[in-house]
N, C-alpha and C positions, 0 to 999 in steps of 0.2 A: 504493500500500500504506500509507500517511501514516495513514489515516485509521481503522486497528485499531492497536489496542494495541500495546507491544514482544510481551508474551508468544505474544500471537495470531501474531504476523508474525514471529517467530523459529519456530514448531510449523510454520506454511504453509512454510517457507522449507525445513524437517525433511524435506516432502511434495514438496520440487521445484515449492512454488507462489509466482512471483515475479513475477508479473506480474499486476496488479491485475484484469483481464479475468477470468482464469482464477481468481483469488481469488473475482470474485463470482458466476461460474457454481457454485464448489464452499461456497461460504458458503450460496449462496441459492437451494436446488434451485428448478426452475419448471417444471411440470408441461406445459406445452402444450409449451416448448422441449427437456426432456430426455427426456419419451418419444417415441420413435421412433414414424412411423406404423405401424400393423400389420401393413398390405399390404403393406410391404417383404419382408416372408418370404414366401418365393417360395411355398406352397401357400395362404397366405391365403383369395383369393381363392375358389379351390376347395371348400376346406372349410368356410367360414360359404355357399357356395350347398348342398353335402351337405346341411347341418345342416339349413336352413330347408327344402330340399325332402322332411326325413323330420318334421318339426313340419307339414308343408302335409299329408303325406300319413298322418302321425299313426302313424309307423314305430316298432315297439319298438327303445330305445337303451340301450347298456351304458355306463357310465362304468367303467372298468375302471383302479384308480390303486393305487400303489405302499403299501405297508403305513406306511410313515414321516412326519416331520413336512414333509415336501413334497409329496409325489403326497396326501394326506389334504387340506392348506387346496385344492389343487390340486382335489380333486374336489367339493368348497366352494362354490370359484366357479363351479365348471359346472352344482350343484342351485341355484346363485341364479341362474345366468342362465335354466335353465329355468324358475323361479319367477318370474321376469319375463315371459316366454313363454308363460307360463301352462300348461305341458304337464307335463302327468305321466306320459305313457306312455315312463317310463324308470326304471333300476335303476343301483344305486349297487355295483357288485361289488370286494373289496379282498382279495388272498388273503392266506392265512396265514401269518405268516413261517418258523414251526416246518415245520406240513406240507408246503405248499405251495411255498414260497420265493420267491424274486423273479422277476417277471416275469410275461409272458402263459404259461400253459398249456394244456395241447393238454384237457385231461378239463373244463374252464369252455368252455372253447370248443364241444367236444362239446355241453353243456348249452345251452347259447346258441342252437345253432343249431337243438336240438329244441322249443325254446321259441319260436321265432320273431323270435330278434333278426336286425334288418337294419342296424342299425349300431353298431358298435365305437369309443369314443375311448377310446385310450389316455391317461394320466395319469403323466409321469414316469417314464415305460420303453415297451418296445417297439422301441428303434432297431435292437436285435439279434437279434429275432426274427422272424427270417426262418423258417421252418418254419411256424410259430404263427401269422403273418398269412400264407401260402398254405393254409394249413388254412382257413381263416375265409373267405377269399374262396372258396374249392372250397363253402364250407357256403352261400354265399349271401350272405356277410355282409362291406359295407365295412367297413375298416379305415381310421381315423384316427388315426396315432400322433403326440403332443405327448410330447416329449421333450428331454433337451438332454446325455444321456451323450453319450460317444463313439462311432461307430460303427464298425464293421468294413466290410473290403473292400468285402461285398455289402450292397445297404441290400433293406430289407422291400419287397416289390413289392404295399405299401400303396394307398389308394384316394388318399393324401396324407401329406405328412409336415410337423410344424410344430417345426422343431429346427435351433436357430440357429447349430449347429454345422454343417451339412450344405449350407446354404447361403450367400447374399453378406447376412444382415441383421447389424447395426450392434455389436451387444449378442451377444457370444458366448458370454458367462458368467451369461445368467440362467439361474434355478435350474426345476425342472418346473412347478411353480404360476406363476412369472413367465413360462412360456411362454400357460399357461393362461389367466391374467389377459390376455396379447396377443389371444388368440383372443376374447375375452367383450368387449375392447374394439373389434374390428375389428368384429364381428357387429351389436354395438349400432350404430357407426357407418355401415354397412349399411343393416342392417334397423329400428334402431330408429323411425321413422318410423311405417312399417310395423304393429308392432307396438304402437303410441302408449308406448314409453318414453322418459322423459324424456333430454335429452340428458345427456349427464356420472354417470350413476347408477352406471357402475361405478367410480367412485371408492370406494365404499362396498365393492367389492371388494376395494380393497389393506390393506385387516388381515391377509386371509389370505398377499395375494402378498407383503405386510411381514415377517409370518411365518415363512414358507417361507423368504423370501432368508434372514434370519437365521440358523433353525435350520440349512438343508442346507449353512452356513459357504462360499459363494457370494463373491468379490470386492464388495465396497461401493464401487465406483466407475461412473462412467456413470450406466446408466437404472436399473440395482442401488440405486445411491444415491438417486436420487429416488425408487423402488418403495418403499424403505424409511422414508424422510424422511417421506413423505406416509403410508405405512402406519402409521408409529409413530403419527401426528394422529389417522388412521380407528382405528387399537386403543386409544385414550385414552378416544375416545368411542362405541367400538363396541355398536351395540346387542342384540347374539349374545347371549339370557341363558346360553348354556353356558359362554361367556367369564367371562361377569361372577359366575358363579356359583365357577366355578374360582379366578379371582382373587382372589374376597372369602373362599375354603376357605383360600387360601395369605394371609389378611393386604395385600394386595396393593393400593394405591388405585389404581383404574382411570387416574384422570387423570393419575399421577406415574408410569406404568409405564414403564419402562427397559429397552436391550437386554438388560441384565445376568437383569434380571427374565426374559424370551423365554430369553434360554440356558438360565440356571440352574435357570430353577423349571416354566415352560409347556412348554417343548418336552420335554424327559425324561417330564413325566406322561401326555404326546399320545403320546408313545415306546412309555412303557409299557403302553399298549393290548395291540400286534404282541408286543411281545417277551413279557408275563405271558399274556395272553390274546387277544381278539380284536380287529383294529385298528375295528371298523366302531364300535366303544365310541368310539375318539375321534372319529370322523368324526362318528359322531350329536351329540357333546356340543356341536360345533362348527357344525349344521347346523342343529339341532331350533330350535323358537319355544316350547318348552313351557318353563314356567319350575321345573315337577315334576320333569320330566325331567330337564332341566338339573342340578337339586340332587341328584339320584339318582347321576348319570353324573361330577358333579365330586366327591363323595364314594367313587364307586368309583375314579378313576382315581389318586386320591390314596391309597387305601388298597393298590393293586395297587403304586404306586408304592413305596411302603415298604418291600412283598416284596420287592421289586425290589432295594432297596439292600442289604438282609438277604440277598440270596440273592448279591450282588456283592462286599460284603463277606467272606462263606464261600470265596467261588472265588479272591479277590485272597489272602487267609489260606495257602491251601490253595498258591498260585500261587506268592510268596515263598518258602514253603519248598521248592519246586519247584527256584526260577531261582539258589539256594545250595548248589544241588547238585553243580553244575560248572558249568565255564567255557564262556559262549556267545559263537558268533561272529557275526558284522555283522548278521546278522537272527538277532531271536530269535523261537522256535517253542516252541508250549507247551500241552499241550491234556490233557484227562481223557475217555474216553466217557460220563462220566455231568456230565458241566458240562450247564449249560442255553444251548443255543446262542442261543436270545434277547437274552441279557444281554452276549455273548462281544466285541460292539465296545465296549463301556464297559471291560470286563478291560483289551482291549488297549491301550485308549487310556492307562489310569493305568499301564499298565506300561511302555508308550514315552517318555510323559513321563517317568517315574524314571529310566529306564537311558537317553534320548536315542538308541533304536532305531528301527529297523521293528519291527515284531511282530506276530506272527500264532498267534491264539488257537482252540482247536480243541474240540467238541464232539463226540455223537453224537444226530442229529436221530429224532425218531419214527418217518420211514422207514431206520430203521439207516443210514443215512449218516454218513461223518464231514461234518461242513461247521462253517467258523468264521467270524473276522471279522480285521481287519487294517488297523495305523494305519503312517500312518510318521511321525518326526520332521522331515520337513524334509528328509532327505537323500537322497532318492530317490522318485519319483511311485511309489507301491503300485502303478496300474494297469501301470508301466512293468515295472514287475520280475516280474511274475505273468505278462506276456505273452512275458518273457522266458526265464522257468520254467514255461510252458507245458506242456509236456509231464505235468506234475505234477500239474496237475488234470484236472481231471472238468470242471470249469466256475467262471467268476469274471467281476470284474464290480467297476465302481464309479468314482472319482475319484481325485483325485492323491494327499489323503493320508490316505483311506481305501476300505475295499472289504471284499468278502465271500467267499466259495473254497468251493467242495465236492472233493475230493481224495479218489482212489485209496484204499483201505483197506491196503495195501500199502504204500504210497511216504511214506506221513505220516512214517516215521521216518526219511526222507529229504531230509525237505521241506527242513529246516535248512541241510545241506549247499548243496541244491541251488540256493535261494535267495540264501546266502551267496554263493556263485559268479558267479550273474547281477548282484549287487550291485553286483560289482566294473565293471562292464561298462554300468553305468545311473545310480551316481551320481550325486550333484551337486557340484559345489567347496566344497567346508567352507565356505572362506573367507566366501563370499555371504551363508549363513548365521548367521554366527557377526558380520555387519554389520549384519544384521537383529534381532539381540537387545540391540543396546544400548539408553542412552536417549534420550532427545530432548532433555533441557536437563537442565545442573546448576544449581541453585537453592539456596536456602536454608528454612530451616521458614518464614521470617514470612510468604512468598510465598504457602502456604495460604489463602487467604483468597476470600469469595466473589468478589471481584470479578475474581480470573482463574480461578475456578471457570465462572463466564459466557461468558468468552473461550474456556475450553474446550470449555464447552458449544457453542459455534456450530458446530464442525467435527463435531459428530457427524450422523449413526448410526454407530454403533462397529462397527466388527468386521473381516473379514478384510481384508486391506488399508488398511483406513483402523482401526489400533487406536488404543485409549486410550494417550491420550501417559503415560511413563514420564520420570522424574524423577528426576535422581542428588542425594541428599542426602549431602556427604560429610562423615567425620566426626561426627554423631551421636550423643548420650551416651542409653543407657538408661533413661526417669528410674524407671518402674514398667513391670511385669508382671502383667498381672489375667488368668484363664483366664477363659471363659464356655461356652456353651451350652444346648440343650435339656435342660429341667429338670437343669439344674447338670450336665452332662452335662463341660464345661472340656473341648472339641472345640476351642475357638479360641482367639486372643488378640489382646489391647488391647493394644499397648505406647504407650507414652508418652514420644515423645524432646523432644529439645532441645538445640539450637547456640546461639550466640552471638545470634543472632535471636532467637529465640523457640521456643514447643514446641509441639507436633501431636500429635492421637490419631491412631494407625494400629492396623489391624484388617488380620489374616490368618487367614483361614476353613482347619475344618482340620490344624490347627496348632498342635506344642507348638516347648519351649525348645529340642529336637533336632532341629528340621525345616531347619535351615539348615546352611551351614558351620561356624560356631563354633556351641557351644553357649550362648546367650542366660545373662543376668544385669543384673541390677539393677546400672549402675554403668560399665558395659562401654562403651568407640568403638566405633563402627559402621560402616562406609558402606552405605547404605539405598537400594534403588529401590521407588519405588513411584507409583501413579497418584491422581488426585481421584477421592474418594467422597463424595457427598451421601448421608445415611443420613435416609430418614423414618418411621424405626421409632415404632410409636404417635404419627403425626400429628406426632413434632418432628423439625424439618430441623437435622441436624447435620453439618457438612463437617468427613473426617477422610482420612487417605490409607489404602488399601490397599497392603500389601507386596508388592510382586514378588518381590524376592530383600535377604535382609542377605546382607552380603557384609565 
């Protein structure tokens, strides 16, 4: 370990990485050693021979993928791998999240089968539908479900299943696209020959499977982490004009792109397809070669995007004065029948971060349905408590610390109680929790500086699992307060401290002088957490920290 930095070797030491081995397997992803072969998932095999025997035999194929920013790069890489293949006798199908909702349904299937599909791959769902693949096989048509939710007792008596949870492969926690990306790299391996593609051309694929792990908040550890390491290289220089169109709408240098950038700015506009209007708007943006297109579609997703906020904004307004009405208990439940159920997992989320709950936000969907969405804070898996309060829905679905519900029209004013209850019963230990939010080193301001801004930089891709390291500055003097934002909008703030060392600009988005525990001033001690921020707004590189928490 001698041979990084203190800073770097104090953050690995943070991560339980102490042993120099282990240091440079996680410093230096390597592509041939951290992706797993593909053929270790047990239906491999199987379904790259389906695949090629409905290209040999020039069989209609459905791509059938989830409305969000995973099952969408996810069905990305399966029109590029047919575009290698050279086949087009295939269709790109994404249902609707309003109407339609998640998952395979029975009335596309019907369609499917009048139209003459003979083969089905699923994208990102499917482990659970079991009804929905015996329909499809009774029509005539296999079924290939790639997926990596969880499943229930019975699994789909599918033609194959490629889902790393179901059986013995390496990587249990990649996301639907990182399933998909497995498949498009086994098949090449295969068949490319075959086919005269060159060897290694799906690496040109992991933008999208970079993407996906990102947005669908997937662990950043293992073959996660090399999907993504390498994916961030391929989206730097991706040559998708839908991308590149979108990017240079949001200000955005292709070559300087950041995961911060994939959360904050790309993935909610891919979002905004499903939840404003129709998701196939992002798929195209992301698939098409037309560079018209491109500028049409990254123009509209941006401008849908805005409604978006406008319309999240109205509901969180509307939601606050909701959740001051009385006292809620350990889940809180909260809905209106005229909320726009699209938008309902962004509600829940800023409301669980405020109050440090679960939360479970409720609409009424275009088929008169109630159905909502649902985050938790850490203290309990959402999928755990929902199957716990089973009885309460109608139907649910999703991950540890988030998910989605359709519920009884009856029981909604129940839901509260009854979830509360199961709570008790699925928890997790505070304690764990409350070890996971501190920070990673106490430091001083002079310490800002590029050259452990470098050191930091080595340990990324950022994100679940492996976060941005946090920094306790204690003690801290205020020196100024500047607001700022869109056109003078003073949405954020600059403060300006300063210890004994030296001073920092730090920036929290979002943010007035009342968003912390003490209310801010010119003059005021502090103690500060916060992470490295390289800022290259209009082309200049300026390193300032980001605030977590004044404290």
């Amino acid at each position: 370990m001698q041979k990084y930095g203190e800073f770097l070797r104090q953050l690995l030491e943070k991560r339980s990485i102490v042993d120099p081995a282990q240091a440079e397997i996680f410093l230096n992803p390597d592509y041939e050693r951290d992706l797993h072969d593909p053929f270790l998932m047990r239906d491999m095999e199987k379904v790259c021979v389906r695949i090629f025997e409905a290209v040999e035999a020039k069989e209609k194929i459905v791509i059938y993928a989830d409305y969000d920013c995973d099952g969408i790069p996810g069905a990305v890489i399966l029109n590029d791998l047919f575009k290698l293949l050279k086949y087009k006798n295939y269709e790109v199908y994404i249902p609707q999240r309003n109407s339609e909702g998640y998952g395979l349904n029975l009335e596309a299937i019907e369609q499917f089968a009048k139209s003459g599909v003979k083969l089905l791959i699923t994208v990102d769902l499917g482990i659970t539908a079991v009804t929905e693949v015996a329909q499809a096989e009774v029509n005539g048509i296999d079924v290939i479900i790639t997926d990596h939710h969880l499943s229930q007792e019975t699994l789909p008596r599918a033609y194959a299943i490629l889902n790393p949870k179901v059986d013995d492969y390496a990587e249990k926690m990649l996301c639907g696209a990182g399933v998909v990306f497995k498949l498009a790299q086994g098949f090449i391996k295969k068949y490319g020959e075959y086919f005269k593609i060159k060897k290694g051309v799906e690496k040109w694929m992991l933008d999208m499977a970079g993407l996906a792990t990102l947005s669908d908040m997937v662990p950043l550890t293992g073959e996660n982490r090399a999907m993504v390491y390498f994916g961030m290289k391929v989206l730097k220089k991706s040559p998708r004009p839908g991308l590149q169109k979108l990017l240079a709408k949001m200000n955005i240098e292709q070559r300087y792109l950041s995961e911060d950038d994939i959360g904050f700015m790309v993935t909610p506009r891919l979002n905004a397809a499903s939840r404003m209007d129709d998701p196939m708007r992002a798929y195209e943006l992301l698939a098409t070669d037309d560079e018209r297109e491109a500028g049409t579609l990254a123009n509209h997703l941006s401008k849908i995007n805005d409604e978006r906020k406008t319309i999240v904004t109205s509901i969180m307004r509307e939601a606050n004065k909701k959740l001051g009405t009385y006292e809620h208990k350990e889940v809180m439940v909260i809905g209106n029948p005229k909320w726009k159920v699209g938008v309902l997992g962004l509600v829940a989320g800023k409301i669980s971060d405020e109050h440090q709950k679960p939360v479970f936000v409720w609409g009424r969907d275009e088929n008169d349905c109630i159905k909502g969405s649902c985050r938790s804070d850490g203290s309990v898996s959402i999928v755990e408590l929902m199957t716990e309060t089973s009885e309460s829905f109608i139907d649910f679905g999703g991950h540890e610390l988030a998910g989605g519900f359709t519920v009884h029209n009856e029981k909604i004013h129940f839901l509260e109680e009854a979830l509360s209850l199961s709570f008790h019963k699925v928890k997790r230990d505070s304690a764990i929790n409350q070890e996971e939010k501190k920070y990673d080193i106490k430091t001083t301001l002079d310490n800002v500086n590029m050259k452990n801004w470098k050191e930091i930089e080595k340990m990324s891709p950022f994100g679940l699992r492996n976060p941005k390291p946090v920094f306790f500055f204690e003690n801290v003097k205020i020196e100024k307060i500047k607001k700022f934002g869109k056109n003078g909008s003073g949405e954020h703030l600059e403060i300006t401290f300063s210890d004994m060392s030296g001073k920092a600009k730090a920036i929290s988005f979002f943010s007035g002088i009342d968003s912390f525990k003490n209310t801010l001033s010119e003059g005021l001690g502090v103690n500060l957490l916060a992470t490295f921020d390289l800022s290259r707004f209009r082309g200049r590189e300026e390193l300032r920290i980001r605030i977590v928490d004044i404290i």
